[in-house]
GUKOL-326216 format. One line per 3 residues: number of its first residue (from 0); for each residue x, y, z of C-alpha. Coordinates in Angstrom, 3 decimals, always signed. Last residue first. Example, Ala and Ser with C-alpha at 12.3 -4.5 7.8 and 13.67 -1.06 7.14 Angstrom:
2
1 = +13.670:-1.060:+7.140 | +12.300:-4.500:+7.800
***
This chain:
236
235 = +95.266:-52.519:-15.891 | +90.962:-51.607:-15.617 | +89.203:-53.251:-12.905
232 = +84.834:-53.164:-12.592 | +83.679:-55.207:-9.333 | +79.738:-55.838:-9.905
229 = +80.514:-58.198:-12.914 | +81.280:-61.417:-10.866 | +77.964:-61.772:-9.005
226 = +78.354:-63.193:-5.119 | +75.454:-64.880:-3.604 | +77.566:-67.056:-1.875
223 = +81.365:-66.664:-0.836 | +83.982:-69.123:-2.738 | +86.419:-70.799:-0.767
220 = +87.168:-73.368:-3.215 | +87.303:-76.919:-2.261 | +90.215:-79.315:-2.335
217 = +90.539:-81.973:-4.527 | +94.114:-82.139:-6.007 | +92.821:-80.239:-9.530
214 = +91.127:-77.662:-6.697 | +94.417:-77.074:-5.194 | +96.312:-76.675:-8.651
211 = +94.071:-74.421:-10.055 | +94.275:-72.548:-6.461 | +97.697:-72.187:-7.001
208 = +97.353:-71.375:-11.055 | +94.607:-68.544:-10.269 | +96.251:-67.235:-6.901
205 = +99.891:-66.594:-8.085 | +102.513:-68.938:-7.634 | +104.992:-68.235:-4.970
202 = +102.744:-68.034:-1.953 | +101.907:-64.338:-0.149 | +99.203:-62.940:-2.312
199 = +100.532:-62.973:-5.771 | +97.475:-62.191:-7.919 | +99.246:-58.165:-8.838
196 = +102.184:-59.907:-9.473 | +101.290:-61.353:-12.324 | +99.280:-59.594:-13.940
193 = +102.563:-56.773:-13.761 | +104.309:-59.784:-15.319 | +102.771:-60.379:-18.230
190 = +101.420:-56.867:-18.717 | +105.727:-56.136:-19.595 | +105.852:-59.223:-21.425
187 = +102.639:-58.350:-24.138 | +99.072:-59.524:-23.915 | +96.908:-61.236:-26.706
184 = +98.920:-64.492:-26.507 | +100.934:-66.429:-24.501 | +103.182:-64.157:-23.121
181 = +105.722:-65.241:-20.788 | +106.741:-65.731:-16.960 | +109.020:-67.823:-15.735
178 = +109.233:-68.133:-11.640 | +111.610:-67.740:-9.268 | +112.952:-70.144:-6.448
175 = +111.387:-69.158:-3.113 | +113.605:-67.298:-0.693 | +111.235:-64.097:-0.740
172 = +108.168:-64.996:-2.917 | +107.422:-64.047:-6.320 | +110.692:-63.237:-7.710
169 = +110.314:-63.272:-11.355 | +112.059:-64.385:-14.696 | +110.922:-62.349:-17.500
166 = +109.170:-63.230:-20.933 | +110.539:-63.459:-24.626 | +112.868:-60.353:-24.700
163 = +114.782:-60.480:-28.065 | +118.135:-62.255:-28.523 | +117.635:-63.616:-32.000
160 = +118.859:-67.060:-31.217 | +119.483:-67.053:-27.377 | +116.122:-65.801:-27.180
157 = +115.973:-63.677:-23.614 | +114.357:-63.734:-20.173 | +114.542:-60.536:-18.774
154 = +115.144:-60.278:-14.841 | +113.079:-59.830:-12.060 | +112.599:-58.340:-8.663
151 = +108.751:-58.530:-7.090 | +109.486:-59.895:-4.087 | +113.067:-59.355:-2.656
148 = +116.028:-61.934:-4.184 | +117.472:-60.211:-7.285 | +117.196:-61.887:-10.132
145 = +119.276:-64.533:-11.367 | +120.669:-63.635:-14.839 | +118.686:-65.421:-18.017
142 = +118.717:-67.299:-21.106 | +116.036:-68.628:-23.205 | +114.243:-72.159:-23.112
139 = +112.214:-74.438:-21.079 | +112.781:-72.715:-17.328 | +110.853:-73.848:-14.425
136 = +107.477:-73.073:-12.446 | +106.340:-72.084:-15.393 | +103.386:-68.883:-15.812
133 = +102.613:-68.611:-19.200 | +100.067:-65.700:-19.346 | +97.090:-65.897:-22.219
130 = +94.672:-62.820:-23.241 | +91.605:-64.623:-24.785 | +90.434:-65.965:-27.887
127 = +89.766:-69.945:-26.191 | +91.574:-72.004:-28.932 | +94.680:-69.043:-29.601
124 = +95.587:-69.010:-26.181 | +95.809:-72.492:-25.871 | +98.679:-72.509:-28.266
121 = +100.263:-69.325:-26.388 | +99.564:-70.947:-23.167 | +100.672:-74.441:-24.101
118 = +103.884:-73.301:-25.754 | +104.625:-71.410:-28.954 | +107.775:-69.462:-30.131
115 = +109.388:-72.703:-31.381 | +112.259:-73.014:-28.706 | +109.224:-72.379:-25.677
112 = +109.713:-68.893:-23.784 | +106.013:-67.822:-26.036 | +103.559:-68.560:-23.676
109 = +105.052:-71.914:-21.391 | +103.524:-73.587:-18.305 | +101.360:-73.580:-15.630
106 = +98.865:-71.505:-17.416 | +96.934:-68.039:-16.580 | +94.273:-67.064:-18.398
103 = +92.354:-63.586:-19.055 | +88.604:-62.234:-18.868 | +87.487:-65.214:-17.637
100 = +84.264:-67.291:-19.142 | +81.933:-67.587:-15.918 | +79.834:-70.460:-16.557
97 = +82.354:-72.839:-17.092 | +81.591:-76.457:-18.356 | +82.985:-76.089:-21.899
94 = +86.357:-75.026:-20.543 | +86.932:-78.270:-18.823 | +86.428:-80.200:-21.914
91 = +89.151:-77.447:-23.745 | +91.911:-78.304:-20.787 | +90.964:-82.269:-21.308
88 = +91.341:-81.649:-24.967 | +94.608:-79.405:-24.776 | +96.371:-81.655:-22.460
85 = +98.725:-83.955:-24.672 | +98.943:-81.532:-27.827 | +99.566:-78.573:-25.755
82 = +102.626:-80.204:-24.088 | +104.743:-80.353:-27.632 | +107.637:-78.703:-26.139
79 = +109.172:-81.881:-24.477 | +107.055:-85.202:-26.034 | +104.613:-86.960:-23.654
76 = +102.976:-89.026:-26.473 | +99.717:-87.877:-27.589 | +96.077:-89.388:-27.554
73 = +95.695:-89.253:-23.744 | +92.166:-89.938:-22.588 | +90.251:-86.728:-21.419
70 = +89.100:-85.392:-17.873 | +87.396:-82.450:-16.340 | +87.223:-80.260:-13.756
67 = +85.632:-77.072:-12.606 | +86.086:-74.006:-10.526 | +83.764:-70.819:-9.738
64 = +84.013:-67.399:-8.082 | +87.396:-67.401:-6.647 | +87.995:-64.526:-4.405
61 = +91.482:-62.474:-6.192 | +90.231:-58.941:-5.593 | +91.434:-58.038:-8.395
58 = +90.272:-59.775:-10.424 | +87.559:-62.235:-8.921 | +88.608:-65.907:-9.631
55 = +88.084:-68.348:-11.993 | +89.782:-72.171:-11.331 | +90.046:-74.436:-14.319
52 = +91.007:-78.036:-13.502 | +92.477:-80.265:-15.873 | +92.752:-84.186:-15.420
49 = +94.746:-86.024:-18.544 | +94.549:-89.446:-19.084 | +95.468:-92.947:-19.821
46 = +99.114:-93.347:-17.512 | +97.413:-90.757:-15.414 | +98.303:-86.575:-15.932
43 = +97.874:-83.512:-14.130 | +96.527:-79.996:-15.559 | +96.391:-76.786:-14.109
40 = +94.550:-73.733:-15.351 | +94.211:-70.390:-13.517 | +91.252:-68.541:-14.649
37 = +91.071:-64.513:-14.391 | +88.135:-62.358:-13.934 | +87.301:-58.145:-13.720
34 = +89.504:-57.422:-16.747 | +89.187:-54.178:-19.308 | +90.603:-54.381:-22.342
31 = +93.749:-52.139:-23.174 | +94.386:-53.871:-26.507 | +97.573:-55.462:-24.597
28 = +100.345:-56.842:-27.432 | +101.721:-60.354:-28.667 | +99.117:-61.727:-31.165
25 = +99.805:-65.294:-32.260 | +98.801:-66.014:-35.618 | +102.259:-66.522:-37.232
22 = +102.988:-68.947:-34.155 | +99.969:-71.567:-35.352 | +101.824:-72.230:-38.464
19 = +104.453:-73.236:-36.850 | +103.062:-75.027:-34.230 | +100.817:-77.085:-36.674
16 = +104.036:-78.022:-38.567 | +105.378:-79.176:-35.098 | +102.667:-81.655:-34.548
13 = +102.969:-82.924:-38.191 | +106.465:-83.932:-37.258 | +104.844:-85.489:-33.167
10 = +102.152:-87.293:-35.632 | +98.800:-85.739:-34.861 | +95.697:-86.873:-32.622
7 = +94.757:-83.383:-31.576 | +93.298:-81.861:-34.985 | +93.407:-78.473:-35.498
4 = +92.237:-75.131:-34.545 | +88.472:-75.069:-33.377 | +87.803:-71.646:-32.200
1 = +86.194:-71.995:-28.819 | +82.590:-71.676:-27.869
***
């Protein structure tokens, strides 16, 4: 079940209405839960539709468990900062086939480093109820200093207008361009990141989005058999 927000087929103006009202709700600190899963979604597009995957994985141990796909016909123009609105229904179709809900998400794209406060993770966030990480492979708004080059160095990512910390710019992967990481919802910066980096195993994305990605593209998970979720217990 997710909580049904809004309708998809908007005007781009009544689009960004729905944004703003939707950024009010958005919850920006950890409760402390305790997390033994976490999905990576990825999401390509066709001239007609949208393909999401949704790839759950064993946290920590990073193993994935389960991964499925789904598709949706576009009903929104490709519009910067408005992504939500273009993949949300094939990301939400997806979501109705898992069997293993995770315990948090992880996005390629924007949480809350998005010029309205809200991109696809944060949005998203607010559809499934769960702790959401925006994890871009490039920056959409705020300003930032290069961070330093060895794994795991980073650098705030800041709101030109009101100059508040709105995610963090992170080395993943030694000369690999960083990534931008940022809240989505139900989880504050600082969580953000550590999440983060605890799935980076060697690549510069971290497991869930990677192997989103990988299993979007075709290629099959290398999940073990006979293998139940809730016997590993991890507390952040």
């Amino acid at each position: 079940m997710v909580r049904a927000l809004h309708a998809w087929s908007l005007e781009p103006e009544q689009a960004i209405q729905v944004q703003a009202q939707l950024r009010a709700q958005l919850v920006l600190r950890w409760d402390g839960r305790a997390v033994r899963t976490i999905a990576g979604v990825d999401v390509s597009l066709s001239e007609a539709r949208a393909h999401a995957a949704i790839v759950v994985l064993r946290y920590p141990q990073m193993t994935p468990i389960e991964g499925v796909t789904a598709d949706a016909p576009l009903v929104f123009p490709y519009i910067p900062g408005l992504l939500a609105f273009r993949e949300g229904p094939a990301i939400l179709a997806a979501w109705e086939k898992l069997r293993h809900l995770p315990d948090l998400v992880m996005f390629d794209g924007q949480g809350i480093a998005h010029p309205r406060g809200i991109g696809i993770a944060s949005q998203m966030g607010l559809w499934l109820e769960r702790p959401t990480i925006g994890v871009a492979k490039s920056r959409l708004y705020g300003d930032f200093e290069e961070p330093g080059p060895n794994i795991g160095d980073a650098s705030a990512l800041v709101d030109p207008q009101t100059k508040e910390v709105i995610g963090a710019v992170l080395r993943t992967r030694e000369r690999a361009n960083p990534l931008f990481i940022s809240p989505g919802h139900l989880i504050d910066a600082a969580r953000a990141v550590a999440f983060v980096m605890q799935c980076v195993r060697g690549y510069r994305l971290p497991e869930p989005t990677r192997w989103a990605h990988k299993f979007a593209a075709g290629e099959a998970l290398p999940m073990g058999e006979g293998e139940d979720p809730g016997n590993q217990l991890a507390l952040f």
